[in-house]
N, C-alpha and C positions, 0 to 999 in steps of 0.2 A: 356701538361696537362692543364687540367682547374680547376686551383686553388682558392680556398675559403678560406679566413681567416674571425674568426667570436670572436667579441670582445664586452665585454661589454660596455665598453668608448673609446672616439676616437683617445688615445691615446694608448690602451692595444699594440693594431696589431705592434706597433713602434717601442713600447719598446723591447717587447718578441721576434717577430719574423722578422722586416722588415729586417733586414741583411739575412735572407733565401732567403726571396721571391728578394731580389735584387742579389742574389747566382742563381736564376730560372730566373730572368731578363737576365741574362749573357749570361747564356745559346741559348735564342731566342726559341723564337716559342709556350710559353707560353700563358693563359691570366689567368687575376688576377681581383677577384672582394671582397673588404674589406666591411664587413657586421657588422656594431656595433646594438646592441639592444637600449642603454637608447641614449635619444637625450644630454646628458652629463652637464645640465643646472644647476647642481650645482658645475660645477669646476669654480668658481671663489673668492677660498678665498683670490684673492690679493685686491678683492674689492665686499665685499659682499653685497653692496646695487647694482649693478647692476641688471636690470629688467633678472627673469630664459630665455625669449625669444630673449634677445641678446644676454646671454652666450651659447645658444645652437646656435644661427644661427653663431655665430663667429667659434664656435668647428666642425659645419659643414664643412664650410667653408677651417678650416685648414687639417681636415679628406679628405675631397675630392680632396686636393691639390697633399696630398701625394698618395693617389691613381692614380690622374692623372699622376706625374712622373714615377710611375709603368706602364703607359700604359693601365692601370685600370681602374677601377670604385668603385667608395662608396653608398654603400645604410645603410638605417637607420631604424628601426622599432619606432622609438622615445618614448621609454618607458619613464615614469620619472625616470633621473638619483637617483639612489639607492633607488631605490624602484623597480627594475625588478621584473616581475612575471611571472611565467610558466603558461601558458594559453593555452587554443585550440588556440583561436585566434593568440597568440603570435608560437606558434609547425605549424600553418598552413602559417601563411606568413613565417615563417623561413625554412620551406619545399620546398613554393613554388620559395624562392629565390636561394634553393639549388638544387633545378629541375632549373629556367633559365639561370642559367650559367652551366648548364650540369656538375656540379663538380664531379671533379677523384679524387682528394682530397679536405682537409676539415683538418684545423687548428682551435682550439679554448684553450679557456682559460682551467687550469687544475680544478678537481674538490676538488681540495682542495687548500685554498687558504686567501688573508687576507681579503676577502670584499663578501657578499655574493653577491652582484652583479653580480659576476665574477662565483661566485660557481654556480649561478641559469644558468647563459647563457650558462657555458659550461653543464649544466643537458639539457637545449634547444637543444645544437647543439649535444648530444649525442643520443638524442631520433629523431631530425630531419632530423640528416644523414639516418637514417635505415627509416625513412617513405617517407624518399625521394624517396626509390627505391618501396613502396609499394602501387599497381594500384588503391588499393581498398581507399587511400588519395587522393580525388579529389581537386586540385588546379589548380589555372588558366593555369598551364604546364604539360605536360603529365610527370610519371613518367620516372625515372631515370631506364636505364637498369642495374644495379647493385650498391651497396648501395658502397659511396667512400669510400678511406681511411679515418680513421681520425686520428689525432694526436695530440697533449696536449702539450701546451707550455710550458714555465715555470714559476713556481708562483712568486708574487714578491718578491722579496729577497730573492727566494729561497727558505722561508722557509718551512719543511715538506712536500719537493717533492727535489723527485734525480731523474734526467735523464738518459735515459739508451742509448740515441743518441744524438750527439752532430756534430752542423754542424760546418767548420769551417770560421767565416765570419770576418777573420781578411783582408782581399784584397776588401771588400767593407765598413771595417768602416766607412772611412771617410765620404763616401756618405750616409752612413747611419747616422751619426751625423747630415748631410745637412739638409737631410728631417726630421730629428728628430726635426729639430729647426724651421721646417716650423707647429708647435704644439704653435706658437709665447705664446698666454696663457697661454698655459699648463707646458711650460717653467719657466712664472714667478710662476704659480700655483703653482708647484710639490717644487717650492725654500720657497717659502712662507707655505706650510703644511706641506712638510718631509725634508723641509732643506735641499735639492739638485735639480738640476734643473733634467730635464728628460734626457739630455748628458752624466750628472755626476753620472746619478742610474745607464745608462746602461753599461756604460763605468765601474763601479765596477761589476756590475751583470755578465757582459760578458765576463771581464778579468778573474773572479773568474771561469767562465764557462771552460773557455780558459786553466786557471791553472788546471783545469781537464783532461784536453781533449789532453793535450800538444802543445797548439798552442796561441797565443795572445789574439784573443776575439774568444770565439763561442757563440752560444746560442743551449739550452739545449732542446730538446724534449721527447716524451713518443707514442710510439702506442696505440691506444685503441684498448687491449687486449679481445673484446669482439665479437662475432660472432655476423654481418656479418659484421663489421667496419675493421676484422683486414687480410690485404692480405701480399703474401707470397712476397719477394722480400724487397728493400730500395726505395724509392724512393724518398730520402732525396739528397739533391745535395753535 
């Protein structure tokens, strides 16, 4: 399949869901393209006099990295971090980026959540899957012959979202701590504003997913139960 993960910061895809997409690595024969909307230039409260245009090109930087170990790619619409907004503009490149990787599926943030950043992108990639497949949205890729799956990560902490699918990614943790640490900023970041590093969130998020699900770590999904996003079958790994 050609898989799309669409995240508002460049760190969302990591946390939430990289142990799937490295569960679809294993697999073979996949491709993977990581789609953040804000360019992420306000995650630097370990130093907040640094200029917004070094914290984003550093965040790029570690975003793109981790894509590359997928085998992947990163792109970025570079909103200003929290302040995302739904726009044509913003609905038409987000369309057109989910027409050129021909996506079968489509991961994004859930719509409820702790950051409106996260609420507005996954409104984006709700409205963007279905006009992906629709001829009469002109973007620079012809449209998609049938609108993807989509499916809803899990919010942070959890809070005010239960998943109704859960994969199990305890045989690729480790590797998924690996690249989680290749977020080098967002590492001291996440330690320095929520008091844990981005290891230590997911490692509770995942175990707690895991105490669910019956396995060591999982992470937690949701279909988007809406026509024409929701098809018949799993195709969660």
């Amino acid at each position: 399949m050609n898989i799309v993960s669409i995240g508002a910061h460049q760190d969302d895809i990591e946390v939430q869901c990289l142990g799937t997409l490295l569960r679809y690595q294993k697999q073979g024969g996949h491709t993977f393209t990581n789609i953040v909307i804000s360019n992420g230039d306000k995650g630097a409260q370990y130093d907040h006099k640094m200029p917004y245009e070094e914290i984003a090109r550093i965040r790029a930087g570690e975003a793109a990295s981790v894509a590359a170990a997928l085998g992947g790619r990163y792109m970025c619409l570079n909103q200003s971090d929290e302040y995302i907004r739904d726009t044509d503009e913003a609905r038409n490149w987000l369309v057109d980026a989910i027409r050129e990787a021909k996506a079968d599926l489509v991961f994004t943030l859930p719509p409820v959540d702790y950051n409106t950043d996260h609420m507005v992108t996954s409104q984006l990639a709700f409205h963007a899957t279905m006009l992906a497949a629709v001829k009469t949205i002109f973007t620079a890729h012809d449209a998609l012959p049938k609108t993807p799956s989509l499916y809803y990560m899990d919010a942070i902490a959890g809070i005010d979202w239960q998943p109704t699918h859960y994969v199990d990614i305890t045989g690729v943790w480790e590797r998924k701590c690996e690249l989680v640490c290749l977020h080098k900023s967002q590492m001291e970041n996440s330690l320095k504003w929520g008091g844990l590093d981005l290891v230590k969130f997911a490692q509770i998020s995942n175990a707690f997913r895991g105490l669910q699900s019956g396995v060591e770590y999982a992470e937690g999904f949701k279909p988007c139960q809406a026509y024409p996003r929701f098809h018949a079958g799993n195709v969660l790994p």
